[in-house]
C-alpha positions, 0 to 999 in steps of 0.5 A: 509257471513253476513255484518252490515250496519251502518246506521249514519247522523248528526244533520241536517239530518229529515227524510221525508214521501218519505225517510221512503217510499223509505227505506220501499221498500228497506226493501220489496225487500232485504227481497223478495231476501234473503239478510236482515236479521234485521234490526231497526232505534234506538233512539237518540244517546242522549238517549244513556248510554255508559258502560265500566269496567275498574280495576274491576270498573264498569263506566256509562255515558250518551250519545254515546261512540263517539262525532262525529259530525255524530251518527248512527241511525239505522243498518241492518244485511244482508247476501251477497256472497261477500263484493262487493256484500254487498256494493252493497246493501248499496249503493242501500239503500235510506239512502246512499244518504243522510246519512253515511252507513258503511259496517262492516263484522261479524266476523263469527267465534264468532258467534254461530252455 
């Protein structure tokens, strides 16, 4: 089954030389097991532009859908047997000790194939 980290910190978080090293070897190793498939920091959440259709009206707005004091800033798709095995992973990754990493099933019966 495929499960998306949601990788979010607040506005004090920066990252270190020795956090993005660690995070590089997380990424090495689940790759080597089979179990990430993707994954990507993003941008900003300031750079966000958040999109809805309401009544056929079509509505943009600068910045996140959310105003949460944390904002997520990178995601990973992995593939585990089970969701304790996919918490597992999550609490291995380096940003799940300075950081919020939510843990979300996809719901495989809208993917494709």
């Amino acid at each position: 089954m495929h499960y998306l980290l949601i990788i979010a910190h607040d506005a004090s978080f920066a990252p270190t030389e020795h956090l993005v090293a660690e995070i590089m070897g997380w990424i090495k190793s689940m790759e080597a097991r089979g179990i990430r498939i993707h994954g990507n920091p993003l941008r900003p959440a300031s750079e966000a532009v958040t999109v809805r259709v309401r009544g056929g009206e079509v509505s943009r707005s600068s910045g996140p859908f959310s105003r949460s004091h944390e904002q997520m800033c990178a995601y990973e798709l992995i593939q585990c047997a089970s969701l304790d095995v996919a918490l597992e992973v999550a609490s291995e990754h380096p940003m799940a000790a300075v950081a919020t990493i939510e843990v979300r099933p996809v719901w495989s019966q809208l993917s494709e194939g």
